[in-house]
N, C-alpha and C positions, 0 to 999 in steps of 0.2 A: 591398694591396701591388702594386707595378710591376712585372709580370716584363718579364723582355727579352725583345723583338723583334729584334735585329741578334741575327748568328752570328757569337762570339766566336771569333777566333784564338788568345789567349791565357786561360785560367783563373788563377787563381792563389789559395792557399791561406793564412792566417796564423791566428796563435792561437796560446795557449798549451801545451804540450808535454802531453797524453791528455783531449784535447777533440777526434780524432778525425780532425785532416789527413790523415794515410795512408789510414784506411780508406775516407775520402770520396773522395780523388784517386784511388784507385784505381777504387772506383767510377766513378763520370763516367769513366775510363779504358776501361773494361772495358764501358760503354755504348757510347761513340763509338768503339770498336773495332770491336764487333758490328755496326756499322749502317757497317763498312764506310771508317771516316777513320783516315785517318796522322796517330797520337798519339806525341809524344814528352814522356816526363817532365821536368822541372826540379826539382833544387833546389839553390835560392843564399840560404844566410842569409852569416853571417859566421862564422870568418876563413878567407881562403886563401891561399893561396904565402907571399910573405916574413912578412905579419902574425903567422903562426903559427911562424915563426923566431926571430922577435923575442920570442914566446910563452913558447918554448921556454928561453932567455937568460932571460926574469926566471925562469923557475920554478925554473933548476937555480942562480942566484946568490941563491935566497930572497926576492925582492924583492916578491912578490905580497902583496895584503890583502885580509883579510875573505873567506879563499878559503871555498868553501860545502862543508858534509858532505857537499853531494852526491856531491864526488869519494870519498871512504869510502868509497860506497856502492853506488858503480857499477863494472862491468869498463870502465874506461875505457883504450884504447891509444892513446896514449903516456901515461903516469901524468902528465898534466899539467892547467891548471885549466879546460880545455875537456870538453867531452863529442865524443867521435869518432865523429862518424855512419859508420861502415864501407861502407854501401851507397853514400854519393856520395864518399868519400871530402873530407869538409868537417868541421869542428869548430865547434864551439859552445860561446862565455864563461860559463863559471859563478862567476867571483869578477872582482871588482872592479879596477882597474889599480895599476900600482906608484905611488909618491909621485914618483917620479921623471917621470909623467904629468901633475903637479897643474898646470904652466904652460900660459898660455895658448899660445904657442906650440909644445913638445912635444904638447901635446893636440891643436893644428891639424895638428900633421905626421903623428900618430899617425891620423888621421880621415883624411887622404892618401893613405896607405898600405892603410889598409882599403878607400877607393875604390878605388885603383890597383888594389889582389889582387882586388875584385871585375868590376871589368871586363871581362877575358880570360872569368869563368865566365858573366857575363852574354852574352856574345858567342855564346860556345860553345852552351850551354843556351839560350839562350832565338830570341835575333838569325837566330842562322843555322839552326834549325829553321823559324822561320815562315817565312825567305827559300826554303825548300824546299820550302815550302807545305804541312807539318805542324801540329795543331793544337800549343797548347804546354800543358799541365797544369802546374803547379808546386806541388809541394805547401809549399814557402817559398818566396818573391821578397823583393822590396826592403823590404817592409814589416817582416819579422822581419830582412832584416840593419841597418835604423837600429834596431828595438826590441833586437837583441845590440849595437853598436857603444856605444850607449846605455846601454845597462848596465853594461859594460865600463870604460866613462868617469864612470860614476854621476853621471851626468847627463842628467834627461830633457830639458831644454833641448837638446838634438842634434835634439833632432826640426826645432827651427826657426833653427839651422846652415848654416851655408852648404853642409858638407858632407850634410847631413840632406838639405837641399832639392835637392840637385846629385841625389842618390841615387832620389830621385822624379820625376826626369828623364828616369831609365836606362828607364821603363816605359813600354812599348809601347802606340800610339793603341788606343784600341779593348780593353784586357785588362780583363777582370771580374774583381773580388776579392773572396771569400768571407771572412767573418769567423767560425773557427770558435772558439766561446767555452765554459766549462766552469765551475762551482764550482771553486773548491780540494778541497773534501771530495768530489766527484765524482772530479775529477782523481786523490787521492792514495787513491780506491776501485778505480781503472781501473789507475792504474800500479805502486802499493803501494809497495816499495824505491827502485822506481826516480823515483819522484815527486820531483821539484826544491823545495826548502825553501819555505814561504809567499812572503819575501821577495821570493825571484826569480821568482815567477811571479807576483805580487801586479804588481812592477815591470814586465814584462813585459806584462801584461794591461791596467795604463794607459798603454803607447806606444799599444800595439793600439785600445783606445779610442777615443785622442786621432788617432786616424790612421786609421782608418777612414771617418769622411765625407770627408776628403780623396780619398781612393780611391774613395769611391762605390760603398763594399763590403756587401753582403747580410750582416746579423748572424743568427746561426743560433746559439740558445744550447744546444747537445748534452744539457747536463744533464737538459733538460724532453722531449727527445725520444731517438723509438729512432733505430736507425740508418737502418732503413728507411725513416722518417717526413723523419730530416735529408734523408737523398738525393732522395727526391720532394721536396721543397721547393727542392733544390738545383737539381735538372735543370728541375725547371718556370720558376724563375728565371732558368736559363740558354738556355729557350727548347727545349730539347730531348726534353720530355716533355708 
C-alpha cells in the first residue's frame, strides 16, 4: 500500500452511515490537536437552506415516494423525510423525490438548487478554514452530498451529471479522502434502530464505490477491523504516524 508523503490540509471522510466517520474524524482530530495544529471540523452532505424548504412543501402537500421506515423509526426534527443531523445543523434524504421531479428539466433545476444551498456551506466549512491555515477534517464532503442528491433523484447516473461533476470541482488541491466502508449486518449490529433500510444504504455504498478512485480515496473496510486497528491504518496513510 502507498502511504502519503505530502501533509494534507484537508481530510475528508465518506461511507455509509455506522461504519465509523465520527469516531475516526474525531480521532485524526484529537491526534492533530495533541501535536499542537489548528483543526477545524466539516461537515457538508446534503440538503441546505432553500433545498430543505422546498423539502418541507412536498412533505406537508403529501407529494413524497417510496419514503423509508426509517423516518418511524427515528427522533427525527422536523418530522420530515430527511434525517436532522442536530450537531451541524444539516439534513439528510431518506425517500426518494416527488413525480413532480421526474423531468429532465425540474430534475436539472432541482440539482441547481442543491448546488446553489451547498456552496455558501462549502465556503464557510471548508474554503475559509484552510485560508486561515487550519487543517480541514470533514467527516462528510462532496462525495456523500452527490451520493444524497443521488438518491434523492433515484438516479445513480448524477454521479456523471454535469451537476455531479460541477460538485467534484468544489474540492480542494491536495484533500485526502478516506473511504469508510461496513457490511450491512455490521452496520445494522452497531446502529440497531437507528440503522437505514438495506435499500438505502445498499444505494449509498455503490455511489461510494463508484466514486471513490475518482477521489483517490484509501478503502478501510471497519467490519474486518477494530477501531484502533482502522486509525493506525488511517494516520499512517495520512503520513502522521
Amino acid at each position: 500500500m502507498n502511504f502519503s508523503t505530502r501533509f494534507p490540509r484537508m481530510i475528508a471522510f465518506f461511507g455509509p452511515d455506522g461504519a465509523g466517520k465520527s469516531t475516526q474524524a474525531q480521532l485524526v482530530i484529537n491526534y492533530l490537536k495533541s501535536r499542537g495544529f489548528k483543526v477545524k471540523k466539516a461537515w457538508v452532505r446534503s440538503t441546505h437552506t432553500i433545498a430543505f424548504l422546498f423539502w418541507l412543501l412536498f412533505r406537508k402537500f403529501n407529494l413524497l415516494r417510496g419514503e423509508s421506515n426509517i423516518a418511524k423509526r427515528m427522533p427525527i426534527k422536523p418530522s420530515v423525510s430527511y434525517i436532522y443531523e442536530k450537531s451541524y445543523g444539516a439534513v439528510s434524504p431518506i425517500s426518494t423525490s416527488p413525480p413532480m421531479l421526474n423531468g429532465t428539466i425540474s430534475r436539472f433545476l432541482w440539482s441547481s438548487i442543491e448546488v446553489i444551498g451547498l456552496l455558501p456551506v462549502v465556503l464557510l466549512q471548508v474554503y475559509l478554514p484552510l485560508l486561515l491555515g487550519y487543517i480541514v477534517v470533514a467527516e462528510r464532503y462532496i462525495v456523500d452530498s452527490i451520493a444524497s442528491i443521488a438518491y434523492f433523484l433515484n438516479d445513480e447516473s448524477f454521479t456523471q451529471s454535469f451537476h455531479g461533476k460541477l460538485l467534484l470541482k468544489l474540492i480542494p488541491k491536495g484533500a485526502v479522502f478516506i473511504f469508510l466502508d461496513a457490511d450491512y449486518e455490521t452496520i445494522v449490529e452497531r446502529r440497531g434502530s437507528l440503522a437505514g433500510p438495506a435499500e438505502y444504504t445498499d444505494f449509498h455504498r455503490r455511489i461510494y464505490r463508484e466514486l471513490a478512485p475518482v477521489v483517490k480515496a484509501l478503502y478501510v473496510d471497519t467490519s474486518k477491523l477494530s477501531v484502533e486497528q482502522a486509525s493506525d491504518l488511517i494516520l499512517r496513510y495520512l503520513g502522521f504516524n
